[in-house]
N, C-alpha and C positions, 0 to 999 in steps of 0.2 A: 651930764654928757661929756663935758668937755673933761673933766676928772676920768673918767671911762677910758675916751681917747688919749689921755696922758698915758695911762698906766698900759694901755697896748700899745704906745709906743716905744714906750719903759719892756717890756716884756717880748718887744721883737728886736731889739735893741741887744738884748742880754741873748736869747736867740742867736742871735748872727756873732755877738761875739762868741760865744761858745762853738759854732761850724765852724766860727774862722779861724780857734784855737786849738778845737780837736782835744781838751783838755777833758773829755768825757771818755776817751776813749786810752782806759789805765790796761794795763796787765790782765788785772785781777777781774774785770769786766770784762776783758776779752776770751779769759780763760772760761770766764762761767757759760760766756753765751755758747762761745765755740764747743763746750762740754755738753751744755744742754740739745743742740743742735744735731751733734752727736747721738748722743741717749736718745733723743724720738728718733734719727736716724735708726739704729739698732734696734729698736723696739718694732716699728714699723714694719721692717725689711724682715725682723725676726718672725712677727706676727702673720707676714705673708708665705715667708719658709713653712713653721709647723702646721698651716692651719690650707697647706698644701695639699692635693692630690696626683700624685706622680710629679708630673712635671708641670701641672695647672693650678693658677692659684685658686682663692675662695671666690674671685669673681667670674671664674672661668676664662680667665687667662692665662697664656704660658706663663714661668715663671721668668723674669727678665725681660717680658713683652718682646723690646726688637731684636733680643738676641735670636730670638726662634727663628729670625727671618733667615739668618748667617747660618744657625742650624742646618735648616734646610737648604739652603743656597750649598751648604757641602755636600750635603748626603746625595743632592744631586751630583755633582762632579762626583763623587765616590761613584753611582752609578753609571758613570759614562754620559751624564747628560750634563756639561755646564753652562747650557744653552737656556738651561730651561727657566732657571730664576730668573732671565729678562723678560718671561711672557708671566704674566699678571695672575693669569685663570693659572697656568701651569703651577707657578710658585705656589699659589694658595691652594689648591688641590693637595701639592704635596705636605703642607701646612697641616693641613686638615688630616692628613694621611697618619700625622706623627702623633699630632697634641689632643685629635677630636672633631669629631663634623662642626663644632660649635665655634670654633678657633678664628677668630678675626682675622684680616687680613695684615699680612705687617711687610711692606716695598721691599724689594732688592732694588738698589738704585745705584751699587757700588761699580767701580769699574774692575774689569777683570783679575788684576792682581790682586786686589780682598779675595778671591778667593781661594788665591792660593796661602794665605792666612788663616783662614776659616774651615777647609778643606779639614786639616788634622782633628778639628777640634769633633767635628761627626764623627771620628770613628770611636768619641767616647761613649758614655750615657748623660743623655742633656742634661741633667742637677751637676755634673761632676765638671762638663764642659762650661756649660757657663761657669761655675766659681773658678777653675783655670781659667778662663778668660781675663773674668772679673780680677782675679788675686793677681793674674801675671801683670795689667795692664794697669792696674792700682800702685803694685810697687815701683814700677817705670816711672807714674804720675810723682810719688814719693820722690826716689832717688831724684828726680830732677830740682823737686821744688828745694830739698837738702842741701843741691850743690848749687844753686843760687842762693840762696843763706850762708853757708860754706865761702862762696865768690865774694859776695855782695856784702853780708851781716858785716856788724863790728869785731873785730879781733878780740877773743876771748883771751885771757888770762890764764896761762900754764894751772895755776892753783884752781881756776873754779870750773864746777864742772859743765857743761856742756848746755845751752838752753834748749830746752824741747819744748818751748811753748810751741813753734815754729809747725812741729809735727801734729798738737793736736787742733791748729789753726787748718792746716791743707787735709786732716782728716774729717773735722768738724766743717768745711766747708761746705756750703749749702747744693753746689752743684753737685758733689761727690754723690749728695743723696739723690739729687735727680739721675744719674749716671748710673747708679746700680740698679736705680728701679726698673731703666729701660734694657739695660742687659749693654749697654751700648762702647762707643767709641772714646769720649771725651778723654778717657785718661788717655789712652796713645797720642789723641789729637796736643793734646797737653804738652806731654812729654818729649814727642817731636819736634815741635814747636820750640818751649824752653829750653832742649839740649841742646838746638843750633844756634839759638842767641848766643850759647855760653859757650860755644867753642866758635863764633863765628871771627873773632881776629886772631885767636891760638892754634888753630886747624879750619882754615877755609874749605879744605875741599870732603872734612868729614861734616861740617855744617852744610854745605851744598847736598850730600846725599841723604841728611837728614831733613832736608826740604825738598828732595826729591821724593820723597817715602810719603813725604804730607799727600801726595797726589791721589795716594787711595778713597781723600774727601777734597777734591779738587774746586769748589768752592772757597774752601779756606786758606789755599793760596794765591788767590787773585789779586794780592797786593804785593808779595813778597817778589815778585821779577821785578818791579818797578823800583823796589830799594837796592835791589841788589845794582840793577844797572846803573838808577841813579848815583850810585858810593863808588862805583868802578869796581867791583867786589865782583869781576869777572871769573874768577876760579870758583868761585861760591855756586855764580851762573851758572857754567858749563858742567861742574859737579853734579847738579842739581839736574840738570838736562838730560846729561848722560845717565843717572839714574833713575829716569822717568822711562829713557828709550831703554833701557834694560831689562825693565820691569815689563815694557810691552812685548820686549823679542821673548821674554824667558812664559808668558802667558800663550804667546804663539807655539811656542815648542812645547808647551804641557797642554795647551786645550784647544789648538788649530785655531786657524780666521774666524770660523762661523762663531765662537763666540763674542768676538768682538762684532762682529758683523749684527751679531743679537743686541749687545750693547749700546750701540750707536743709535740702534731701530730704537732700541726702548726709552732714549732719552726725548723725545717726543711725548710720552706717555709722560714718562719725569716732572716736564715743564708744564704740562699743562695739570697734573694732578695735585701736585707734592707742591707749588709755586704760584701759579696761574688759579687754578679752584681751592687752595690754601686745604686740602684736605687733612692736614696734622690737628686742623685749629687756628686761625688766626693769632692766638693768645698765646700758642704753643712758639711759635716763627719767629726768630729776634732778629729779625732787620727791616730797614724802611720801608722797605717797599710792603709787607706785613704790616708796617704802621698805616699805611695809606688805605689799604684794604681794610683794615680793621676798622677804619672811620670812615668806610664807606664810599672811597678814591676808585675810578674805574683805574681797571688795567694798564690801562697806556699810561694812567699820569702815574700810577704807581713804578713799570719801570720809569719813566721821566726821572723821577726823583730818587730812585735809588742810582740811575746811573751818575746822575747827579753829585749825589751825596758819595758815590765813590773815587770820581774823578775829582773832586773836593780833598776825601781824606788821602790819596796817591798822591797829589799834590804836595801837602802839607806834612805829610810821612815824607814824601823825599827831600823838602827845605829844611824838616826837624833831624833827617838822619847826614843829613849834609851840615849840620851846624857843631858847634861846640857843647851838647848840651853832653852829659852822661852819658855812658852805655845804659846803666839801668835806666834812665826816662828813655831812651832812645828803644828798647827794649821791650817797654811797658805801651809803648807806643803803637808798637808794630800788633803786638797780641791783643790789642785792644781793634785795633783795624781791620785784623784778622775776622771778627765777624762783625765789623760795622761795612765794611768792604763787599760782601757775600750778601748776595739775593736772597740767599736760603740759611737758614742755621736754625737748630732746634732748642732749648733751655738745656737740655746737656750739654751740646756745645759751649756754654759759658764754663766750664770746665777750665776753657785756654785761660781766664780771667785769673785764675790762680797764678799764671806767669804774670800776669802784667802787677797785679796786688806782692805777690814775693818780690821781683827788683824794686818797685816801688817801696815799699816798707822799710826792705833792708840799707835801700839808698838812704831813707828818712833815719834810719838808727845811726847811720854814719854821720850825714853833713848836717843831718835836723831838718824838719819838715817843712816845708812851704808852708803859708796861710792858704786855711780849706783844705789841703791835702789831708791828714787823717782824718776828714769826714767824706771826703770822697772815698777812702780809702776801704772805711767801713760801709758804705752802699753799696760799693762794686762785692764786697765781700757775703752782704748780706740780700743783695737784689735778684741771687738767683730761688729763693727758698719761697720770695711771693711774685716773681715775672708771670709766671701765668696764671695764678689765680685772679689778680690784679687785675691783668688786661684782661679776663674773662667774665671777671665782675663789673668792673667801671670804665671799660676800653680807655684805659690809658696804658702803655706800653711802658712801663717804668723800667724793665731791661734795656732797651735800648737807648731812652734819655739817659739811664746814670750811666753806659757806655760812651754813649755820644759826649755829656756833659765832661765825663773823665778825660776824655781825649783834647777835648776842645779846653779844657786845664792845662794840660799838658803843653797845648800850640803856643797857647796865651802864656804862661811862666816863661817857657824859654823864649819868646818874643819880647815880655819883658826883662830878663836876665843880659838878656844881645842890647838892649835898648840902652839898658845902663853899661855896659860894658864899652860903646861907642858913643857914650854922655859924652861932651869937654870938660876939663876938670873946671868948678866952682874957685 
């Protein structure tokens, strides 16, 4: 026995050194998973394409799932109605009107400037609509994660040529594949997101309007006023304000009051459906208050604890964006908050994760990576592909611990970096 007990302590020993050196995680491993990752993606998504009818897949669902909802959500304003995607029975009526009596229900829950986004996209035919969706808001995801690598990476060499692991890492990314299965958001959410990090000290007031734009999933900036004010990054602020109020007057003048007036009504419905009675799936939901529900937590204590847990990470976001630590940790910090912050966020929404994993990486290629960092690195990179089977099989919530855990890396380095930095010398 006691031989037994040696040798597992020999074997968690070698374990932990290995997390804490990250020395498992080469190129050449990264390249194969990221490829593989890929290829079932492609296979998957391909297999639900041919084996399509019309616009329904083999299990008789749209193709795209929640895009059909933005479908619809057009084809209504196309007809004069953009009222109607905030009434429940209406939207699915029309739902059913396009795809088949058989057609599941899928929210409109957006505020009214999605849809003057989405509007264009009805007047195509839905296979050709969603892939322009899909394709426009993929290369946006792209272009961004490029010029944070571009920003961030090491300085390449005149003579060599250019590395593109980088590309098939943000395409072989596990969320991407959640993201096209549902038709949805995440790459814009993404891309907004990371474009403003990277012009937020070379052009404050074009970062402000692209945190303005974030508003159309108003969830996912529930933390972003608090850095802003807390850094004094006031032009950022009013940017960002003025392009929210523009975005209401310019839905006023294309689709009158009453749909905001419908909007406001339906967010009632919102919180108690989508939130409140977890109707996505507990397992599908990546934030605490979702963890609390999922093990069983009434209502109340679950807000308790997500309010909690966000007045925590705003905190600790505005001590870490007020310190000396990087722009990329300071960066990676904020996209990581972005849906630890948020009541609600879906497993595509880890999407934004792609920003926090790009600065982070590329900061590690420059200065060299912290101990634990490239195995956090690789969980946040790999945790979207099993968060909801996971927490569907064994209710544990492994999306949001290696969110939480990454961030809470993050407080702790740069606490420790500041600690030594105001040591007295030896």
């Amino acid at each position: 026995m006691t031989t037994i007990n040696g040798h597992a302590r020999i074997h968690a020993a070698h374990l932990a050194d290995a997390l804490r050196r990250g020395d498992f995680l080469t190129r050449e491993r990264a390249r194969l998973v990221a490829g593989a990752v890929l290829a079932f993606s492609i296979l998957v998504l391909g297999f639900l394409a041919v084996t399509s009818t019309g616009s329904v897949d083999i299990v008789g669902r749209p193709l795209g799932t929640d895009f059909s909802s933005f479908y619809a959500a057009g084809s209504a304003v196309l007809d004069g109605a953009p009222a109607t995607p905030y009434d429940p029975a209406a939207h699915h009526a029309r739902q059913k009107e396009i795809f088949g009596p058989d057609t599941p229900f899928y929210g409109w829950q957006y505020p009214p400037f999605f849809l003057a986004l989405v509007t264009p996209l009805a007047l195509l035919p839905y296979p050709f609509a969603l892939v322009i969706w899909q394709g426009i808001t993929l290369l946006l995801y792209l272009w961004t994660i490029r010029a944070i690598v571009a920003a961030h990476g090491p300085r390449m060499e005149a003579a060599k040529a250019p590395d593109r692991l980088w590309l098939l890492l943000a395409l072989g990314f596990p969320a991407v594949f959640v993201n096209l299965g549902h038709g949805q958001n995440g790459f814009l959410s993404a891309a907004l997101i990371g474009a403003a990090l990277l012009q937020l000290d070379r052009r404050p007031v074009l970062a402000g309007v692209l945190f303005g734009l974030l508003a159309y999933k108003p969830q996912l900036g529930v933390v972003i006023p608090f850095v802003l004010i807390a850094t004094g990054r006031w032009k950022t602020f009013l940017a960002a304000a003025a392009t929210v109020a523009a975005l209401v007057l310019t839905t006023l003048v294309l689709f009158g009051p009453e749909v905001w007036r419908a909007f406001l009504a339906s967010t009632g419905f919102t919180r108690e459906a989508l939130l409140e009675a977890g109707d996505p799936g507990w397992e599908k939901i990546q934030s605490v208050f979702a963890w609390v529900r999922l093990w069983g937590g009434s209502e109340g204590l679950a807000y308790a604890v997500q309010i909690a847990t966000t007045i925590a990470v705003v905190v600790a976001l505005a001590w870490l964006w007020r310190s000396t630590a990087s722009h990329a940790w300071k960066a990676a910090a904020l996209a990581l908050a972005v849906i630890l912050g948020a009541p609600f966020s879906i497993d595509y929404d880890m999407t934004v994760l792609a920003v926090a994993i790009a600065f982070l990486a590329m900061d590690g290629s420059r200065r060299g990576f912290a101990p634990y960092e490239k195995s956090l690195l690789a969980a946040l990179w790999l945790v979207p592909f099993v968060a909801r089977s996971m927490a569907g099989a064994t209710s544990v919530p492994i999306g949001i611990i290696v969110m939480g855990a990454a961030f809470a890396f993050l407080v702790y380095r740069i606490s420790a970096d500041r600690r030594m930095q105001h040591a007295p010398p030896t």
